[in-house]
C-alpha positions in Angstrom: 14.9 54.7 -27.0 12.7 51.9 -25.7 15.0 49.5 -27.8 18.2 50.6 -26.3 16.8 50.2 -22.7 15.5 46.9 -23.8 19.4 45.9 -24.6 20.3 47.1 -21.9 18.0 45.6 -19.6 19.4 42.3 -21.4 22.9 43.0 -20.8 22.7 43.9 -17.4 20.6 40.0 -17.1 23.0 38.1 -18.8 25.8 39.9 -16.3 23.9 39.2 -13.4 23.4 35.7 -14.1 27.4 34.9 -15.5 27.8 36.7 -12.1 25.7 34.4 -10.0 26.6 31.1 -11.2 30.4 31.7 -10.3 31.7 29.6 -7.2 34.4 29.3 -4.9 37.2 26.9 -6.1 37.2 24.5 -3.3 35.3 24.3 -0.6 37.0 20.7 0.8 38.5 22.7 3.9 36.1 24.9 5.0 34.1 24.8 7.9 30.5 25.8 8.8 28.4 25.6 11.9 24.7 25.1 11.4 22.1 25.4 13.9 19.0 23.4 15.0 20.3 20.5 12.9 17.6 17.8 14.7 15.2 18.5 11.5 13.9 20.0 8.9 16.1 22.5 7.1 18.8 22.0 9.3 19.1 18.4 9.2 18.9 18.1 5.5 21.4 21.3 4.8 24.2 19.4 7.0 23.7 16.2 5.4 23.8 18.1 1.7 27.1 20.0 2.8 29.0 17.6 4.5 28.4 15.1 1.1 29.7 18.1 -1.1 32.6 18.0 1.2 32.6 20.7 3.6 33.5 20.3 7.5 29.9 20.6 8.9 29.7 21.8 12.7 25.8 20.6 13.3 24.6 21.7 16.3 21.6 19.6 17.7 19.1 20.6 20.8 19.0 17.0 22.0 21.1 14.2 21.9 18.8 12.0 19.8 18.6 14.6 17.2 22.7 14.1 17.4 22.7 11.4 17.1 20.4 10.5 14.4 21.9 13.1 12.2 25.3 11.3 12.8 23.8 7.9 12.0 24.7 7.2 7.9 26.3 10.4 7.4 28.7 10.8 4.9 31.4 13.5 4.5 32.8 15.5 7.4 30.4 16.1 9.9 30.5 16.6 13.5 28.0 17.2 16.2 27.5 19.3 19.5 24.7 20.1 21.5 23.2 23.7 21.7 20.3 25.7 23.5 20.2 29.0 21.7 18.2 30.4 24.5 21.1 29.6 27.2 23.9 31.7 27.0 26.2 29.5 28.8 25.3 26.5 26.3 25.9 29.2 23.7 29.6 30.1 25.3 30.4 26.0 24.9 29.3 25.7 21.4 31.6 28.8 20.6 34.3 27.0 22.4 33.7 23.9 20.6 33.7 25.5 17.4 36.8 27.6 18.2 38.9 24.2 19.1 37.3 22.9 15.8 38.1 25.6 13.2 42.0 26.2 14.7 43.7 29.4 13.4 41.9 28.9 9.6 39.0 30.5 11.2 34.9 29.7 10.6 33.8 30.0 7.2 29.8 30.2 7.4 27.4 30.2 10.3 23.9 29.3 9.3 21.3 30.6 11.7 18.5 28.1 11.4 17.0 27.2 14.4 13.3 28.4 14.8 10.3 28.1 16.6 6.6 29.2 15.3 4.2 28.3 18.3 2.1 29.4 19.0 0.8 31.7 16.2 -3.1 33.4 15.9 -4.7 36.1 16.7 -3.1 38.9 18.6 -5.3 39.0 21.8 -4.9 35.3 22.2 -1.2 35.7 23.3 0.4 36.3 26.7 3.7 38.4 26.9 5.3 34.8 27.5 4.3 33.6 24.2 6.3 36.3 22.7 9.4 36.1 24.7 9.6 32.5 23.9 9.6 32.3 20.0 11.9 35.9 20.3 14.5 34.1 22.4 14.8 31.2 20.1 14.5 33.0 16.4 15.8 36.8 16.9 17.7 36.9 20.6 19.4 33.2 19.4 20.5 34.3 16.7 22.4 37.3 17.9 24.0 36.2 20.6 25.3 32.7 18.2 26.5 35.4 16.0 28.5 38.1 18.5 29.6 34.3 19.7 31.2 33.8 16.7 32.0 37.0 14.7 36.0 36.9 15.3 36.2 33.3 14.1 33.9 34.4 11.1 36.3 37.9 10.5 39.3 35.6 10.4 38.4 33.6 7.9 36.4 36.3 6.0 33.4 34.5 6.2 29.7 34.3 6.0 26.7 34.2 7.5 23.4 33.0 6.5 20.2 33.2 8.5 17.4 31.7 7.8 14.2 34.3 8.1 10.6 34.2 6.3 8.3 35.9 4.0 6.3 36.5 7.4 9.3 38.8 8.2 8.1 41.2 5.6 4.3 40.4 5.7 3.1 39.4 9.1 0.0 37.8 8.0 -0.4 35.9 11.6 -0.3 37.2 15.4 2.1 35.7 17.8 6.3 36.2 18.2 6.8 34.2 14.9 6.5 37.8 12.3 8.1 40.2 14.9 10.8 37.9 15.6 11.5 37.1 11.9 11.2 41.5 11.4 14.2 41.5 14.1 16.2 38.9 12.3 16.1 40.5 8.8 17.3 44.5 10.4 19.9 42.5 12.3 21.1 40.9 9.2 21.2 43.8 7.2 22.8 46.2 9.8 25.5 43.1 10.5 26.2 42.9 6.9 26.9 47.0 6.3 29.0 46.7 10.0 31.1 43.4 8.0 31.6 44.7 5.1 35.1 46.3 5.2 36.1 43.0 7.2 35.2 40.7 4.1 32.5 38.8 6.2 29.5 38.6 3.6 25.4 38.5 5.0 22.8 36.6 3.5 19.1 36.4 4.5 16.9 33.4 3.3 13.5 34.0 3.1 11.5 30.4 2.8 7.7 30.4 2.3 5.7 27.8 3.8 7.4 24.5 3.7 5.9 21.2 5.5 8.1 21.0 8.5 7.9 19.9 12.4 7.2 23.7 12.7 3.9 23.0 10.0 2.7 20.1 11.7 -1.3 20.4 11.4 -2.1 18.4 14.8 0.1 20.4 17.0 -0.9 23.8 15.4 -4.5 22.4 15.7 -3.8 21.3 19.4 -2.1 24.8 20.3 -4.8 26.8 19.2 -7.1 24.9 20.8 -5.1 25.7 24.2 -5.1 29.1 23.7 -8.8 29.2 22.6 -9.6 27.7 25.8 -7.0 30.0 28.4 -9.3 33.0 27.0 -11.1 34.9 29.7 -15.1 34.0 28.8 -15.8 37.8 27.8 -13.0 37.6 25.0 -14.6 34.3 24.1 -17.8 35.8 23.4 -16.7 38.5 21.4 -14.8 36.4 18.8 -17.9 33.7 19.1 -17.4 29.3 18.3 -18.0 29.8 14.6 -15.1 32.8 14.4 -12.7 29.5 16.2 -14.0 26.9 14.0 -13.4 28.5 10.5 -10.1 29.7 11.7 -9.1 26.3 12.3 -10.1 25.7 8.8 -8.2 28.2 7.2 -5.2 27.1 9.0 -6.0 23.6 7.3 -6.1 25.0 3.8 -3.5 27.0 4.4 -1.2 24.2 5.6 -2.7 21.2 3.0 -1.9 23.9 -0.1 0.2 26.2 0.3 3.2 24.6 2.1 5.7 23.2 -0.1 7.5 19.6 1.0 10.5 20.2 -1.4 12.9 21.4 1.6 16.0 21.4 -0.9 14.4 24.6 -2.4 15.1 25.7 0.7 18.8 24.3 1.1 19.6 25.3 -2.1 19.3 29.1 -1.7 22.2 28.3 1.7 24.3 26.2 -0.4 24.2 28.9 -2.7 24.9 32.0 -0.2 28.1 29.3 0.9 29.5 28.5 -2.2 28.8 31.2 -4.5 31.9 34.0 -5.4 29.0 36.4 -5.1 26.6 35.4 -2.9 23.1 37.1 -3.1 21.9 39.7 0.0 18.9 37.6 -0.2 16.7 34.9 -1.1 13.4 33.7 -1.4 12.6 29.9 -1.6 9.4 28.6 -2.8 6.3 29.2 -5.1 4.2 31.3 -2.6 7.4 33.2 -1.2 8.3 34.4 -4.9 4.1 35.1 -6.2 2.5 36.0 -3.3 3.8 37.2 -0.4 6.9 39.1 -1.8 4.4 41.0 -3.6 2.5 41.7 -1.0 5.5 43.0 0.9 5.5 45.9 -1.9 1.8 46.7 -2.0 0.1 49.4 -0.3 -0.7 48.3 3.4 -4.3 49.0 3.4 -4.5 46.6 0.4 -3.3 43.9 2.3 -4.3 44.6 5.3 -8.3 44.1 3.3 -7.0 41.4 1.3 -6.1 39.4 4.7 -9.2 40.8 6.7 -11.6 38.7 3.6 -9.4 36.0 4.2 -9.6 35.3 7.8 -12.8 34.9 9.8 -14.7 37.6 11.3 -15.3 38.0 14.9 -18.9 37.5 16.2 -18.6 41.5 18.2 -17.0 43.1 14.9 -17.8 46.7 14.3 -20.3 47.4 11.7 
């Protein structure tokens, strides 16, 4: 018995993979819009696609970010200017891409632009914090989407959106993990609602990769400002040391965990773009696949003690 599972387990591998390595034919006329294109993944995934030859539509939050994507790249690529957060900048990109794309349609949207600031402890955040990192990574997102949806239906196309492990653990406080939560049930409730229309879904789930988002100094110099916004009281109960090791956690964490390969990262899009079967999801680097996907399936309470050793402890805990 346990031989013929074994066989069959083998089979069903060795269909999966024949499966996943098949790709479109030709992707030379197809076009995709990519958000947040001034760095990080963004910047290099337009670069990467517009060299493998498709039309890239980067969209860029300021006009140097433009124009230094534009500077030296080869292949198709064009740029436009886009504030997720602004519905009426939103409206114009959708324009732009419409006047772009012509009757053939949009082929992939990558959602991609993200903010993390501020992240730590829960208590530390005003309801502001929140609605600024939602608006950019969840509330973006959606409206870029419902922006785009009948160019995307048209040309039976795809869309990719760039989440995080932190979407399925939230291992931090702040709008980063609920925001990331929102994006992966809007991704899977848009992919059952595309389905019969051909439009295919795909969630990329990066661990933590060195990016402007990673940057030790300005997560060093945010926590500091919200460390210092506390009321004294709430001070006190967390206590100097509690602040202190924190900020050295976040240093480990961010000196040996994060990865600074970003085409693991690009890789996984390219793949959801070009592949005749495109994956519902994927996870992209060392700690994302042994760690925290892992943790995603383990009981809560065991994580929630794992994390809890981890971390610091407040000066006013409960004995």
């Amino acid at each position: 018995m346990w031989l013929y599972l074994l066989l069959v387990a083998l089979v069903w591998a060795l269909v999966w993979l024949v499966r996943d390595r098949q790709t479109l034919p030709c992707v030379k006329d197809k076009h995709v819009f990519i958000t947040g294109c001034d760095s990080g993944f963004g910047n290099l995934l337009a670069r990467r696609l517009a060299r493998q030859g498709y039309r890239v539509l980067a969209a860029c939050l300021t006009q140097d970010g433009a124009d230094g994507l534009q500077r030296g790249c080869a292949g198709h690529l064009r740029t436009t200017l886009l504030d997720v957060t602004r519905s009426e900048s939103v409206r114009r990109a959708a324009e732009w891409v419409r006047a772009e794309v012509g009757e053939k349609g949009l082929f992939g949207l990558v959602n991609n632009a993200g903010v993390a600031a501020p992240m730590g402890p829960t208590e530390w955040m005003g309801i502001e914090d929140f609605r600024r990192v939602l608006a950019v990574n969840a509330l973006g997102a959606i409206e870029v989407t419902l922006a785009l949806l009948p160019l995307l239906r048209r040309a039976r196309g795809r869309v990719v959106n760039t989440s995080s492990v932190l979407g399925r653990v939230a291992a931090n406080g702040g709008g980063y993990c609920p925001s990331k939560s929102c994006l992966e049930a809007f991704s899977d409730s848009l992919r059952r609602d595309m389905y019969h229309f051909g439009v295919r879904v795909s969630i990329v789930e990066p661990g933590f990769f060195r990016t402007a988002a990673t940057d030790l100094e300005s997560i060093e110099g945010t926590l500091r400002r919200l460390w210092e916004r506390l009321a004294p009281a709430t001070r006190l109960s967390y206590g100097e040391e509690f602040f202190s090791k924190y900020l050295k956690v976040q240093r480990l964490i961010l000196n040996f965990i994060c990865d600074g390969d970003l085409t693991k990262v690009t890789r996984c899009v390219e793949h959801a773009l070009g592949a005749r079967h495109p994956r519902t999801r994927y996870s992209a680097g060392w700690d994302a696949k042994l760690l925290w996907l892992p943790a995603s399936y383990l009981p809560a309470a065991i994580v929630d003690f794992v994390l809890a050793t981890i971390l610091p402890k407040p000066a006013q805990r409960v004995r």
